[in-house]
N, C-alpha and C positions, 0 to 999 in steps of 0.2 A: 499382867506382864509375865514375860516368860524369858531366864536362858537356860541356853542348850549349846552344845556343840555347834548346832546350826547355826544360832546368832553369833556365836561368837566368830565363826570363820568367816559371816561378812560383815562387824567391824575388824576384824583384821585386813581384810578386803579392802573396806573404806580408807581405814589409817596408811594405807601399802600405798594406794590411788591418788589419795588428797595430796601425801609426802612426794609421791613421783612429779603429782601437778603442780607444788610450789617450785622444786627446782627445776622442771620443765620452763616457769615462770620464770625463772633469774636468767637461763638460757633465751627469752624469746625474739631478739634478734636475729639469732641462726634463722636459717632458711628453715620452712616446715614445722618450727618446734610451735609458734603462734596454733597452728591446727592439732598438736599433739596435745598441746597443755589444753584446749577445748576439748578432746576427747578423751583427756584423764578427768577434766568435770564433768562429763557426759558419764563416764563411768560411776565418777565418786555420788553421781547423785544419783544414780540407780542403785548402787549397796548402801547408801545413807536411807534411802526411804525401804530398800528392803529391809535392814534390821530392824526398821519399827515395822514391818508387814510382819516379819516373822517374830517376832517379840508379844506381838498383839492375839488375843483369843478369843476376839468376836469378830461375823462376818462383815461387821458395818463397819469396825478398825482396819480389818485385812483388806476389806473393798478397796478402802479411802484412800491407803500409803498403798496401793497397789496402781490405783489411778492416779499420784505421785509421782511413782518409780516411770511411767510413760516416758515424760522428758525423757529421760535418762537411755531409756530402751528402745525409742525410734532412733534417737540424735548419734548412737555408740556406730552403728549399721556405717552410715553416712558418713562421721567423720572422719572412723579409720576407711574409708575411699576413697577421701580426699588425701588424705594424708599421707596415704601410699600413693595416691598420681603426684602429692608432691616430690616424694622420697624417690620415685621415679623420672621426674623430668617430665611427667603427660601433662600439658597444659592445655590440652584441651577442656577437660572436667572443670579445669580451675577456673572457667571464666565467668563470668556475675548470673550471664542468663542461666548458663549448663547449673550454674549451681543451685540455683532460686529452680530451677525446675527437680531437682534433687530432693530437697524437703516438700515437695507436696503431699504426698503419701503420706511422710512421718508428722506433717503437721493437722492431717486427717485422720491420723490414729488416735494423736492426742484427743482431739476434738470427741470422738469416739466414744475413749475412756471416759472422756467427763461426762459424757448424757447416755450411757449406757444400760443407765436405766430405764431410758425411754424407749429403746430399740433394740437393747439384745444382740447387737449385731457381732460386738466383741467378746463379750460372755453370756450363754445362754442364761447361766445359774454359778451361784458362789455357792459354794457346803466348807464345811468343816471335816477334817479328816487327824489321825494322831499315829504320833509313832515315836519311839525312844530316842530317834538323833534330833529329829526337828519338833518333838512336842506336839502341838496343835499346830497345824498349816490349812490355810486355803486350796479348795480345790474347785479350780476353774474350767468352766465345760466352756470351751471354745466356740466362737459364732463364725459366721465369714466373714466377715473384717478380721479378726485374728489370723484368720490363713492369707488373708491378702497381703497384712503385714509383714508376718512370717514369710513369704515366698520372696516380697521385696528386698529384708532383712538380709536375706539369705544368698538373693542374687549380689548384691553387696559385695558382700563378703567374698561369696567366690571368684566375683571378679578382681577384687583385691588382693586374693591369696595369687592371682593365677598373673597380675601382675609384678608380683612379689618371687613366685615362680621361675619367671620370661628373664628377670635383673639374675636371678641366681645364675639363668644356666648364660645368659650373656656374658654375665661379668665374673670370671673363675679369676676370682683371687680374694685375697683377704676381706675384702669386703663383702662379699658375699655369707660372709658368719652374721653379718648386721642383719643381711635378709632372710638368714636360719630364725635369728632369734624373733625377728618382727613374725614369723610365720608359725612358730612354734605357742610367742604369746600370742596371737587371735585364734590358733586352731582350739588351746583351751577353753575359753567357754562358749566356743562356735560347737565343739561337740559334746559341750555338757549342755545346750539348747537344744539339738538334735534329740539327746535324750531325753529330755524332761516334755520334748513337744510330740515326741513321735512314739516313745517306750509304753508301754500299758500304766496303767497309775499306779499297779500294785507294786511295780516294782523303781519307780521314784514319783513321789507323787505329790509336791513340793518342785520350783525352779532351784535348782543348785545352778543356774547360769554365773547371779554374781559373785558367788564363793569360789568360784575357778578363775575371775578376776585377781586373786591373789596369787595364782602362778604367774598369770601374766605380767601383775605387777612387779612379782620377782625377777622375771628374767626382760624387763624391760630397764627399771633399775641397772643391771647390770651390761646393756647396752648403751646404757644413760651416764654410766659413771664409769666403766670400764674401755668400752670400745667408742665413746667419744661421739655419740651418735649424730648431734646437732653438732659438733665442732668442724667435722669432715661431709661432705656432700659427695656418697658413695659410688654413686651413678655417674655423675656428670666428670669425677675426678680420674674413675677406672678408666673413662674413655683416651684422659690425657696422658695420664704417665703409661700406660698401655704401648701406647703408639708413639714413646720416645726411644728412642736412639740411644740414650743416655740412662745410666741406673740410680735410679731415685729410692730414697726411703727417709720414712717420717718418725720422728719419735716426740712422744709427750712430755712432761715438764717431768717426769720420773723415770726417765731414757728408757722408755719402752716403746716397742713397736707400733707404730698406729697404722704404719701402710708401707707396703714395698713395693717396685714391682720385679717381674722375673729376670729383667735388662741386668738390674742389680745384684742377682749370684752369677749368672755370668759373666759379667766384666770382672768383678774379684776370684772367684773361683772358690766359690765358699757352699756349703750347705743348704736348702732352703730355707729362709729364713720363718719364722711363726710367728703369727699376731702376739705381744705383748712380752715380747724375748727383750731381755736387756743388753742394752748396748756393747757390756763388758761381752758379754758371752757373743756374740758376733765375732769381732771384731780383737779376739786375745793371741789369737793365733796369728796377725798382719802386727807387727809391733808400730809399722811404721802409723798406723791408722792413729796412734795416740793421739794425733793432730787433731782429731774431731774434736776433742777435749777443749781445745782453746780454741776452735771456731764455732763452737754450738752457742744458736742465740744472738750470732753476729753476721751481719753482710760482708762475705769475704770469700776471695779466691788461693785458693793455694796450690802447687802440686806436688805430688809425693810419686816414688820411686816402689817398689818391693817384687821383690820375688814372684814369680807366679809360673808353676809348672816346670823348673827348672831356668826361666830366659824372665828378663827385665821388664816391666810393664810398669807403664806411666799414665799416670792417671792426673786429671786436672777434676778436682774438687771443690765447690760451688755450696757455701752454706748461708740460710736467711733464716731467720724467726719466721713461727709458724704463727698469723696470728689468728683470732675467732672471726666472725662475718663481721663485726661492726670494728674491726681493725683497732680494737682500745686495752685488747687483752691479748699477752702472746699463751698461745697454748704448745707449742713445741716448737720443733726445728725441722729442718727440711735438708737434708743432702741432695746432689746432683754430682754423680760421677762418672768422669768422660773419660774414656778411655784413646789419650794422645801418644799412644806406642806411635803411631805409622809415622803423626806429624812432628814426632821426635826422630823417628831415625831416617824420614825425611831430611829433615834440618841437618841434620849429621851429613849425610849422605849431602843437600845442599853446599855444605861448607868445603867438604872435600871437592869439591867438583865446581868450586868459585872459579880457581884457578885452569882450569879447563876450561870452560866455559868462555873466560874471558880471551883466552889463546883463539879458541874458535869465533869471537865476537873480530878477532884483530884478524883474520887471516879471513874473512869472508869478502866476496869480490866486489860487493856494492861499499862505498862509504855509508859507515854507520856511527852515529851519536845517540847519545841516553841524557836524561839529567833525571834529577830528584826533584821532590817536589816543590824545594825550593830555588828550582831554575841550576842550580848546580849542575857542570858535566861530569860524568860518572862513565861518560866511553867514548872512549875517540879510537878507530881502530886504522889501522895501516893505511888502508883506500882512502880513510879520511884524511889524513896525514899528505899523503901524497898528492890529493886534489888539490885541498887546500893550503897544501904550503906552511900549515903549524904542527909542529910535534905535540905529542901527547900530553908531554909534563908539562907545557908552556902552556895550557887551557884546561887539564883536567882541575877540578875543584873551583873553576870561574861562575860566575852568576853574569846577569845583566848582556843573555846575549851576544855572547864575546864568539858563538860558532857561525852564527847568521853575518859577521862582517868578512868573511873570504871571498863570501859571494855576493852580499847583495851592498858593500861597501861602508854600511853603517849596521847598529844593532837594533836588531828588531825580532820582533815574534817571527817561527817559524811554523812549520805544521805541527811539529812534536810539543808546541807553547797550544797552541789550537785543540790538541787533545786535552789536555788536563783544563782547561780555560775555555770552553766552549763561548765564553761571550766575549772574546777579541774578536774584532773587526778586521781580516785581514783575510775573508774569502776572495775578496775579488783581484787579489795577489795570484791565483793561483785559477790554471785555468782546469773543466774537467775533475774539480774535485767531487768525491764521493766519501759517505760514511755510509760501512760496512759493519755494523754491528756496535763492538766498541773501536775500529781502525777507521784509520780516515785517510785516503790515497789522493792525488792533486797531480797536474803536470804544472809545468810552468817554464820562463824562458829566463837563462842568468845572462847579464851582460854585463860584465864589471871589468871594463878596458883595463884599470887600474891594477887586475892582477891577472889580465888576460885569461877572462873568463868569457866565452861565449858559444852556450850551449843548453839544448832542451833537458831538461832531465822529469824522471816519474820516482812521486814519492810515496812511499807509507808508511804512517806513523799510527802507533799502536800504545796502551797502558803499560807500566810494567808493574806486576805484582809481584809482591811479598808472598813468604810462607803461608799466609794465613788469607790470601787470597784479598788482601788489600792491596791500593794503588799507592806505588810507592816511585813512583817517577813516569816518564814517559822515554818510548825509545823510533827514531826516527832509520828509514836508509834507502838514500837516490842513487838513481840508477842513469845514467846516459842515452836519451833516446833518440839525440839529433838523427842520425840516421832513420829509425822510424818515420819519425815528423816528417823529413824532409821525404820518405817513401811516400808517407799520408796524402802531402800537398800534390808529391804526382798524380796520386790515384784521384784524388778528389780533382785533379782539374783533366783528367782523363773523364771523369763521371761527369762534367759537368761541359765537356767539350765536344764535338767532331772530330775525330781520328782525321779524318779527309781534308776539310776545308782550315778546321782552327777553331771556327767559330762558332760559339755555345750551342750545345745536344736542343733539343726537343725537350726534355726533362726540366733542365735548367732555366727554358726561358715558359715553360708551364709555373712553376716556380715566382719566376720574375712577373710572370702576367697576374698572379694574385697577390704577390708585393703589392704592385703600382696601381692595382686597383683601385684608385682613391682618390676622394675630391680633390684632395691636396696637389694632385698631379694633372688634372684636367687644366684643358683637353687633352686624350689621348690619343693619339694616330696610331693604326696597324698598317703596315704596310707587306702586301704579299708578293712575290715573285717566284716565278717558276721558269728553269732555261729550256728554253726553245729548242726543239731537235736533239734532245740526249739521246734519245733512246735509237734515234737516226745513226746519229755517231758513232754512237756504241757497235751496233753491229756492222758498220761500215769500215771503222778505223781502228775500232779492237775498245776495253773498255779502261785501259791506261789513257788514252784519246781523253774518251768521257772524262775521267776522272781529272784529265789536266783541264778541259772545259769546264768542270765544276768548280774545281781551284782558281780557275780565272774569274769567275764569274763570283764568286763569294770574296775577291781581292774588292772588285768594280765595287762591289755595295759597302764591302767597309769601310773604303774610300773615300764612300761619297757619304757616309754617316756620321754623326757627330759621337763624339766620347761617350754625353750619356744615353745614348739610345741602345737597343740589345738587340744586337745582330745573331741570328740563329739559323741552323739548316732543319728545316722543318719534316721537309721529308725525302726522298730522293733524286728529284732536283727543285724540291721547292725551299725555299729561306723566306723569313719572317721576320722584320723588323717592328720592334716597338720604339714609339716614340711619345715619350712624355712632356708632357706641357706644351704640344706640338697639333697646330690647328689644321685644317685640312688645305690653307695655301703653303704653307711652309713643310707637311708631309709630298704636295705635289712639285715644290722645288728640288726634292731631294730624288722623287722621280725623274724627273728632267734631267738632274744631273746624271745618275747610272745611265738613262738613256745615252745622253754626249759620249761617256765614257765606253757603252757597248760600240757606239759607231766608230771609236778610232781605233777598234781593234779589226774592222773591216779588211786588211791586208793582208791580216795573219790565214792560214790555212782554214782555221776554223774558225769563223767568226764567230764570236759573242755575241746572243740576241737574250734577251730577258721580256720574259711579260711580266708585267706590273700592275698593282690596283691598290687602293688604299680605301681607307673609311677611320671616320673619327670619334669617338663616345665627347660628347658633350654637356650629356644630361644624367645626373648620379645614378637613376633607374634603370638607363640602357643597361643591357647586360655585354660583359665584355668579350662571350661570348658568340656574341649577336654582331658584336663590332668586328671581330675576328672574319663570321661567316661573309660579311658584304665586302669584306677587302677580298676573300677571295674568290668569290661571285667576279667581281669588275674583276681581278686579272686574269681568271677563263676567257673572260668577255674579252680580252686585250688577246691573249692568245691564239683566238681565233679568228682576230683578221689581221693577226703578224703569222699567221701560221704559212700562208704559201707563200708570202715572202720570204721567208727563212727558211720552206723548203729548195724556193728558187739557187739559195746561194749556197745550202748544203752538197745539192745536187750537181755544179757547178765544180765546188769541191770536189765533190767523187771522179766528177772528169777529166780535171787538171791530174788527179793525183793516175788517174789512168794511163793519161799521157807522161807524167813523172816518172811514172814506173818500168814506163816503154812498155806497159801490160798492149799500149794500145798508141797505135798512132794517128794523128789526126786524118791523113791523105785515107790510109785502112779504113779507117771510121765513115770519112766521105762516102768511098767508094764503094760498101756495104751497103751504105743508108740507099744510094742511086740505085744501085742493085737491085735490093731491095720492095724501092718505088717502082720501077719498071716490072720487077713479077707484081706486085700490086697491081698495077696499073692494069695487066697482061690479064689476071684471074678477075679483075674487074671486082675490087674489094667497096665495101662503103668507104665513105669519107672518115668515119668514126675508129672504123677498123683500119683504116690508112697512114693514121694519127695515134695508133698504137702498134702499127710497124714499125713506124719512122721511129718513135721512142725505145721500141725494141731493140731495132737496128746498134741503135749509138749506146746502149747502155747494156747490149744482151751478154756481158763478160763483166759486169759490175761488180760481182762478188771476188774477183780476183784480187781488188784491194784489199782484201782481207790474206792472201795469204803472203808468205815471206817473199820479202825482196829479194833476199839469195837463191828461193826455188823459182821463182818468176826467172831470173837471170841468168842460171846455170846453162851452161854449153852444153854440158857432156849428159847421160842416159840420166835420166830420174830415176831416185833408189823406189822400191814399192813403198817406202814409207811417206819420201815427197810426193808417189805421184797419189799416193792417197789422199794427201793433203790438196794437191792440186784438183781433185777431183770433188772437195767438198766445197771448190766454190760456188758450184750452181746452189746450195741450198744458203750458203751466207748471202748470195746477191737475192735470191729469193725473203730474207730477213731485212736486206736493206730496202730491197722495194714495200715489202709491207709495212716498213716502219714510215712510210711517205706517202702523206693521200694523194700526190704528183703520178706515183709509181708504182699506186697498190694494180693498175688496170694490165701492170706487166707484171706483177710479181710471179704469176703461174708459167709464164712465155720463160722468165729468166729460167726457172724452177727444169722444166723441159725442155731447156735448150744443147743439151750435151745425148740425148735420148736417140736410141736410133731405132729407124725402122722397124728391125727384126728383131726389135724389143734386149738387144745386147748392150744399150746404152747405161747410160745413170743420171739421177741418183737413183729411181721408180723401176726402170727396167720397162718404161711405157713400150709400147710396139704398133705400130702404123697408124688409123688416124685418130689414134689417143693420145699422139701427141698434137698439142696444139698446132694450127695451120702456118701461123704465125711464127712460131720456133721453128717446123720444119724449112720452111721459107728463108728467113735468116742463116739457117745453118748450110744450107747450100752458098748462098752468094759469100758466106766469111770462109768458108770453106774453099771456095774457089778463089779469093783475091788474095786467102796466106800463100795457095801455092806457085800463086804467078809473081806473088813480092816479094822482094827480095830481105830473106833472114838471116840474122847471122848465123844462126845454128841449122840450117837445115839449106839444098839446095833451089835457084826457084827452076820450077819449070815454065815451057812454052805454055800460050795457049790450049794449044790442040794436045798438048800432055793433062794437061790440066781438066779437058774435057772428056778423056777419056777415064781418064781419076776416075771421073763423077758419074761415068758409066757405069764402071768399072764395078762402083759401091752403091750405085741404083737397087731401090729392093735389101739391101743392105744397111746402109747409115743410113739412104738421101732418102726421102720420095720419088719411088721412079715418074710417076708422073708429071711431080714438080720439076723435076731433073729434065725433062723432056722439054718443058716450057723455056726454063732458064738457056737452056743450050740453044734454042730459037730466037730468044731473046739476044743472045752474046752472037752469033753467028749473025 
């Protein structure tokens, strides 16, 4: 047995490890300190078995507690790795398998150690070597397992310094002295191993790894019992108070600094503070701060006033006991100081400006009320006053409702009760309501005879907060929208109607055809209609005409229809009736009936004709659709064999109204057509062509009902703008014939019937025999009987004046040729 300096720096070593590892011990609740206190005995049993290594002076002693010291020298690697991914928050490493694959290595070095006399692998040869610090020492030639270990040892380590590192330059603030010192104790005998594995031997040649454990142990101590190491959780705490708003700082049970952060000399305006400063010296120059004194150690709010930079600064200060992880021991105190300058001179600034506020609440145009949260009124403002017929003093400070009986005659919840009270039942009070965030808007209708109340109004009611951004009542305010509403129901029954007839759009009864789509309402009948000869009319008699024929003809069907069925104009002259629960004899009764009704309009100018069809859905699968298409199949089918009856009596029409207008007289009319027949007769026409003379004849000035009865009538010269007018009726009588399959066969004869000759006429400017034979033919014989009849605006002449006319304009307006015939004819 041997001592020496050497032995004795590692039982100093040992004693430093062991003491650090019991009070680590009493700590081991704290987070992490459970894995410290394991690698202060991973240490202490590496310098336990090294002072009997180095104490000992034969190779078989130094072998033995050197295969010993193992434990101790894979285990130290490994724990502080763990220890630092605890101290850092990495929980990845910390899981059962990462960890069990961790000790592999180190539990195969041990193994190593122990049969390393069978293989060599970790030490080739042990010798004996001497020297005045260490005496006799071991000296061990290294095998490859020793560098395998070594390299593992070492990756360790550097990834735990470099861990340790990352938390320094992350977290700059006081905490980071924890991570100085963690870095400072492993770099010691991380680089007295460096030396003793990698230096020549001659100049260490002896492990001084565990006798550098006794720095460590020094300044681990001293983060152990000074800077609080397991008390505070450095990492995971810098991230909180870091990223508060609010200036925190912590002090230990001997008012010193354990943690601050930088929120906290800024808000006071003080120095910055240093880990382990006491609390007098902070805080001697703020007298008011004396307060900390009787709040430290206690849950309690206070605020304090003082001086800062020349102006007033308020601070609300927040103090609790600090206490250890297992919550049974207090280790310090904790401040929290908010800096409430704004929401003090807020409040100020609020107070002043009550009475302002409240002026502007009373003088705003909508009635407005508030209450508190306990239904209390807290605003009645002028408008409100006024609607309701109660003064302010007479209701402000009421509960129970007392603002809802002006209008709705008793007390009850309103919207502004619906805000703070979201589970009262009284949406379906209000129509159109909406919530908007935290507001909630409604219309609704007041009728309260009893204070002659009747009227729409639009409300919204909203929270009202307090200073501090709590709800300290609600505040409501209606607005008068009768006039709106009543705009509304215009526009809506505009959108849902016919300008023209009255009765419901196309829209509305699309609409209504997916309502009633339903068993409930089978059978269903569609009944289609479309008026007969509009389009005739329209350019016959102008489309005011039409439009009084549509008017009439949408009267006949509503007429004839029952309350619940949906009378519609479907398209522009067709109407659409639905009829519910309506089979297909009682749909062809209601037929029948518009029929009677179009026939007793038979005297009128224009008669009313209607085609009609219907079809019924009977079976739920029909589609209604499909019921729609066959109703208006059958009334095409109706319209085309009422179609030349109804042109019969249109046409009929246009000739009365010819003769009404004196455009044309019957005797004229005759004696044209005879005319007429006779050059027929004379050119020796077909029968077919004979038969579109004779229609020509009597109709070939048709489009004159289209223009004004006062230009028709006039005595005296036509201005150029009537005879303008007068001259476009050859293309209106050309619209009326083609609007008639009776008349399409003249439509081109009416079209060229004002055309002359020598192509001077109108509308086309045609010129000789491009105008039809037809038109030339008529145009002489109407030609020749104005000027022998007697007009009131113009003189007549003889005969033989007459036929000279017609000579006279031969080659000119007439056909001379034709002109040659007729004058043979008349002679």
């Amino acid at each position: 047995m041997q001592l020496n300096a050497f032995s004795t720096a590692l039982i100093a070593a040992t004693i430093i490890n062991a003491t650090l590892a019991y009070f680590t011990w009493k700590k081991r609740p704290a987070a992490g300190s459970t894995v410290f206190f394991i690698l202060l005995i991973a240490v202490s049993v590496w310098t336990f078995f090294a002072v009997f290594e180095a104490i000992s002076r034969t190779v078989f002693y130094k072998t033995l507690f050197s295969v010993l010291t193992y434990p101790g020298i894979v285990s130290v690697p490994v724990f502080f790795f763990i220890f630092v991914c605890s101290h850092a928050k990495i929980q990845y490493f910390l899981k059962a398998k990462n960890l069990a694959f961790l000790f592999i290595i180190p539990v195969l070095t041990v193994v190593m150690a122990a049969t390393n006399s069978f293989h060599r692998l970790l030490w080739k040869e042990v010798s004996l070597g001497k020297n005045d610090l260490a005496g006799i020492y071991g000296i061990y030639s290294p095998g490859a397992w020793f560098w395998v270990n070594i390299a593992y040892s070492y990756i360790l380590v550097v990834a735990a310094l470099l861990i340790l590192i990352a938390a320094l330059l992350r977290f700059r603030h006081l905490y980071n002295l924890q991570s100085r010192i963690l870095i400072i104790a492993s770099l010691a005998p991380f680089l007295a191993n460096l030396v003793y594995a990698f230096s020549p031997k001659s100049i260490v040649g002896f492990d001084i790894t565990p006798v550098f454990f006794t720095v460590s142990g020094i300044f681990l101590y001293y983060a152990l019992f000074y800077f609080k190491l397991f008390d505070l959780s450095p990492v995971a705490w810098e991230t909180i108070i870091e990223s508060m708003d609010d200036g925190v700082i912590l002090f230990n049970l001997q008012d010193k600094v354990v943690d601050v952060n930088e929120k906290f000399s800024e808000i006071l305006g003080i120095e910055k503070v240093r880990l382990g400063m006491q609390k007098d010296a902070i805080f001697s120059k703020i007298p008011e701060m004396s307060i900390l004194y009787d709040l430290a150690g206690k849950n309690q709010r206070k605020e304090v006033s003082f001086n800062k930079n020349g102006s007033r600064t308020y601070l609300q200060i927040t103090s609790s006991p600090l206490f250890n992880r297992d919550k049974k021991k207090v280790i310090g105190s904790i401040f929290i100081f908010r800096d409430i300058t704004a929401s003090k001179i807020s409040e100020q600034k609020l107070k002043e400006t009550k009475n302002l506020l409240s002026d502007i609440i009373d003088f705003l145009p909508d009635p407005t009320c508030a209450i508190d949260m306990e239904g209390r009124v807290i605003v009645w403002n002028k408008t409100m006053e006024k609607l309701s017929g109660i003064k302010k003093k007479d209701i402000l400070g009421k509960s129970g409702y007392p603002y809802s009986v002006p209008f709705y005659g008793k007390p009850r919840p309103v919207l502004l009760d619906l805000v703070l009270h979201r589970d009262l039942n009284i949406e379906n009070l209000y129509d159109n309501i909406e919530y908007i965030d935290d507001k909630i808007t409604a219309e609704a209708r007041i009728s309260n005879k009893a204070n002659n109340m009747n009227f729409y109004f639009w409300s919204i009611a909203s929270p009202l907060y307090g200073p501090e951004g709590q709800i300290i009542g609600s505040i409501e305010s209606v607005r008068d929208i009768t006039d709106r509403k009543n705009m509304e129901k215009k526009l809506k029954h505009i959108s849902f109607h016919d300008p023209l007839t009255k009765l419901y759009n196309r829209a509305f009864f699309e609409e209504e055809l997916k309502r009633l789509d339903s068993p409930r309402y089978m059978p269903t009948s569609i009944i289609m209609s479309d008026v007969n000869g509009l389009k005739l009319v329209n350019d016959a008699f102008g489309h005011d005409n039409g439009d009084s024929l549509l008017r009439q003809a949408a009267k006949i069907i509503k007429s004839c229809c029952r309350g619940v069925d949906v009378v519609a104009r479907w398209g522009g002259d067709e109407f659409v009736i639905l009829l519910p629960q309506t089979n297909t004899a009682q749909a062809l009764k209601i037929i029948e009936r518009i029929k009677e009704a179009c026939d007793k309009t038979s005297g009128l100018k224009i008669p009313v004709s209607i085609a009609l069809g219907c079809a019924t859905k009977t079976v739920e699968k029909d589609s209604v659709r499909n019921i729609l298409k066959k109703a208006e199949d059958k009334m095409y089918r109706s319209k085309l064999l009422e179609a030349k009856s109804v042109q019969n009596q249109i046409v009929k029409s246009l000739t009365n109204t010819l003769y009404e207008k004196n455009i044309e007289t019957v005797s004229h009319s005759k004696r044209v057509i005879d005319l007429s027949i006779k050059m027929g007769q004379k050119l020796k026409l077909a029968p077919d062509r004979m038969d579109e003379l004779i229609l020509h004849a009597s109709l070939h000035d048709i489009g004159k009902v289209a223009v004004g009865e006062e230009i028709i009538k006039k005595k005296g010269k036509l201005t150029d703008e009537e005879w303008h007018k007068v001259k476009k009726h050859s293309e209106a009588g050309y619209r009326i014939a083609s609007s008639s399959s009776l008349l399409v066969p003249i439509a081109d004869y009416i079209l060229a019937q004002h055309e002359w000759y020598n192509g001077k006429g109108y509308p086309r400017g045609l010129k000789g025999d491009n105008i039809p034979l037809i038109s030339r033919i008529v145009a002489i014989a109407d030609a020749y009987d104005v000027m022998i009849s007697k007009r009131s605006y113009k003189k007549t002449k003889s005969r033989q004046e007459a036929i000279e006319e017609l000579k006279k304009f031969a080659g000119i307006q007439f056909d001379p040729e034709l002109v040659k015939v007729f004058i043979e004819i008349i002679q």
